[in-house]
N, C-alpha and C positions, 0 to 999 in steps of 0.2 A: 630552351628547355624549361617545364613548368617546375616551381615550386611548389612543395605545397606548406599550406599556411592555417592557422588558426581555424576551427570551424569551417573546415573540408573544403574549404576556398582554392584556387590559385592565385597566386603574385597577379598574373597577368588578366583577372578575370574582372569586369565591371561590378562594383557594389552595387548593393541591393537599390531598387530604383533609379537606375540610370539607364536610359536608351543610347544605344549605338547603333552607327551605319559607320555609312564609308565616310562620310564628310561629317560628323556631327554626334557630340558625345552630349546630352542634357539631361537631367532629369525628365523622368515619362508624362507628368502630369503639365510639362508644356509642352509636350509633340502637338496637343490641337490647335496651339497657337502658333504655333511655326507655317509661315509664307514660306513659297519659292521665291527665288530673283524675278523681279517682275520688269529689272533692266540690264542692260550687259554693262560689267564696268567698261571704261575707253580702252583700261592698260590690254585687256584680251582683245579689241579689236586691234587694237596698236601693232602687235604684238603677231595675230593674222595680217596683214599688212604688210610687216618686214618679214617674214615668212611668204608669203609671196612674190614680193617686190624683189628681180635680181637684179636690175638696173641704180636702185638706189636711188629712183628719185624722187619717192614717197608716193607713186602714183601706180596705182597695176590698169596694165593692158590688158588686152584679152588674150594676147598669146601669154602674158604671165599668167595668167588665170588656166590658160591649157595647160601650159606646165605643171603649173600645180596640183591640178588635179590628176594628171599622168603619174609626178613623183607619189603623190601622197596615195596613189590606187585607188581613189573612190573610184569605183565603178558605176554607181547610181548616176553620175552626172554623164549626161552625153553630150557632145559637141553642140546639139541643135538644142540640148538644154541650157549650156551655158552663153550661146547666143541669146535666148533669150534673155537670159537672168540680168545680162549686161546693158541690154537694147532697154530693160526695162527701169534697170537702175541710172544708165544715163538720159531715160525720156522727161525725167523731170527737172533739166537744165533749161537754163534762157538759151536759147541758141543764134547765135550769129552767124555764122559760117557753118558749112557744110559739115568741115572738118570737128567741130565741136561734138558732133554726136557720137563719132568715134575713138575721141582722144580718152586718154586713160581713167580712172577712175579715181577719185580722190580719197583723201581719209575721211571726210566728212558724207559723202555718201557712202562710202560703206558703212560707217557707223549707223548712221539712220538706217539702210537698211535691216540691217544688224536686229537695231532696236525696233524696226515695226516687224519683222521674224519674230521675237520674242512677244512683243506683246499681242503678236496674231495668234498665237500658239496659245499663250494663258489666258486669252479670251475666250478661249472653247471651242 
């Protein structure tokens, strides 16, 4: 419930020259200097990761990756979508065996893809 305060304010209302959003309260005369993330930190890919991983062994398959996307209800992604997505994130291993190109995905390529998602997107 609002208070009210000195010079027809509310308790809860931002002083004069301050911009807000949802993540971010500064003074207005540096909103044009404010950048977006131009990289993800690791703890959120980490963090996607064991969020998808139920096996626990740091590594997602593609049937964890189906699941996940079934629990979480994205509908945007389709099955022939997240084969691709997969085929494409494992095409740039060394491969030795057959088997390499379908074994699980690690944390480090998901990070990198992660971060070239991001910087494809804020390059325009």
């Amino acid at each position: 419930m609002r208070t009210q305060v000195k010079r027809g304010r509310t308790s809860n209302a931002l002083p004069r020259g301050l911009s807000a959003s949802i993540n971010k309260v500064w003074p207005s005369k540096y909103e044009s200097k404010y950048e977006p993330l131009k990289e993800i930190p690791k703890d959120c890919v980490k963090e996607l990761l064991l969020a998808m991983d139920k096996d626990l062994d740091g590594k997602i398959s593609f049937d964890e990756l189906v699941n996940f996307v079934k629990e979480a209800n994205i509908q945007s992604f389709t099955i022939d979508l997240l084969e691709t997505m997969f085929k494409e994130i494992t095409s740039k291993r060394s491969i030795i065996k057959q088997v390499d190109r379908v074994s699980p995905i690690t944390f480090n390529e998901l990070f990198f893809c992660c971060k070239f998602i991001i910087n494809f997107n804020s390059s325009g």
